[in-house]
N, C-alpha and C positions, 0 to 999 in steps of 0.2 A: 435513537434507534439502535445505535450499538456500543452505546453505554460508555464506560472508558475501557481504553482499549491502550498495548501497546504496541508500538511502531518502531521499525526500523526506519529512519526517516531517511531522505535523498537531502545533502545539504541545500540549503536553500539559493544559493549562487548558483548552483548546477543549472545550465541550459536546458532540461528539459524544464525544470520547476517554471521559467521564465513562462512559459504556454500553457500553464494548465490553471484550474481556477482554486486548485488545493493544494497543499505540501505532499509532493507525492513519497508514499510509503509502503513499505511493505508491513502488511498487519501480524505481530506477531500472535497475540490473543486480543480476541474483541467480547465484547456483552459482560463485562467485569463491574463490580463497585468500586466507587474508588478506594477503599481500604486493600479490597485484594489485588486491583491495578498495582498499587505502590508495594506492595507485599513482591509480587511477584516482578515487577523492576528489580527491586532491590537484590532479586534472586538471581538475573540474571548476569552472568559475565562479559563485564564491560571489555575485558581485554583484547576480546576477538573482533576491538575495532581497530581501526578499518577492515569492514568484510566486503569481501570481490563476490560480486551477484552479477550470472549470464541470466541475460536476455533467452529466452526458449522460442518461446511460440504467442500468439496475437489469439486472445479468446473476448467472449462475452457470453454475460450472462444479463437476467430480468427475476428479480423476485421481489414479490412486495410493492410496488410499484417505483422500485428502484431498477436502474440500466448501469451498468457497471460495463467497461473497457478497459481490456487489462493485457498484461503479458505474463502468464508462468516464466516465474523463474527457478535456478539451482544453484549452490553454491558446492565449490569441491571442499570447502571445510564442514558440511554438515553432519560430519559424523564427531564432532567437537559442540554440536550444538545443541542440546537437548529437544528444544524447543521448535526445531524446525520439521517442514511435513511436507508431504509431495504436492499438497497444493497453494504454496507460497506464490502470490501473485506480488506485482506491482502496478496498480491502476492506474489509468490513464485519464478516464474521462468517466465522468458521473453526470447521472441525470436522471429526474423524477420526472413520470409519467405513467400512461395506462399502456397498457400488454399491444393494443392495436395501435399506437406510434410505429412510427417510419425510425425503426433506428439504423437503417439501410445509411442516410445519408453523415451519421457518427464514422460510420467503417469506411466510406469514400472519403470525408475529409481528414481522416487522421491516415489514410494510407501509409503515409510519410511516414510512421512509424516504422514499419516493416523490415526498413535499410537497418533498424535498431538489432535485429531478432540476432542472435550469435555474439552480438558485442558483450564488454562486461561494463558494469558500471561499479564505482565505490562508496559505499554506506559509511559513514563516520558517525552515527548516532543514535540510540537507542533513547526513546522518550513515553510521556504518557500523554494521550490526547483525550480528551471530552468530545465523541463525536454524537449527538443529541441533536434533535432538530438540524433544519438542512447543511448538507457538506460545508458551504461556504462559510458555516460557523461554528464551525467545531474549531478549536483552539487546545494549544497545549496545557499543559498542568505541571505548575511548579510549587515543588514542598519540599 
């Protein structure tokens, strides 16, 4: 569904990763080939890692028969980032379904999030993933 894509990924030790059923990331472009995925890795600059990413605000959206839970986020280095854009999220929770699901009971059980919103978290890695067919098997790409 959206092709390869890259990622600012959350390490994978990080306690939030521990709860969720994907490596959570912030998507930096999605729906690429893989030639232009790795083109444009290669393009971006590694050195602004580690990047300090605030927590904003608690959204969702439904397109496709996709259900996404997420949080906008902002960093105060994005005027060093070419690539960043005011709708930078880092998802929380995925799920396929139709329009008329109950995703009321996503938003009560992740409440717990919430305490997150204002905090900052730290990104140590920029990667390429294969996300094709459903989330839980999408996989990185190494070349």
């Amino acid at each position: 569904k959206f092709k390869y894509c890259i990622w600012l990924k959350l390490d994978d030790n990080h306690p939030l990763n521990k709860e969720c059923e994907f490596p959570l990331h912030i998507t930096i472009k999605s729906d690429l080939e893989k030639i232009d995925a790795i083109k444009l890795y290669k393009k971006i600059n590694k050195s602004i890692l580690p990047l300090e990413i605030e927590i904003k605000e608690i959204k969702d959206d439904y397109i496709d028969n996709f259900y996404a839970y997420y949080f906008l986020v902002d960093t105060f280095q994005k005027e060093k980032l070419w690539w960043w854009n005011n709708s930078m999220h880092l998802s929380i929770v995925y799920k396929y379904g139709n329009e008329n699901d109950n995703y009321n009971e996503i938003k009560i059980s992740n409440k717990k999030y919430e305490q997150l919103i204002g905090t900052k978290i730290i990104f140590n890695e920029i990667c390429i993933f294969h996300c094709d067919g459903h989330y839980k098997k999408w996989y990185q790409v190494n070349f």
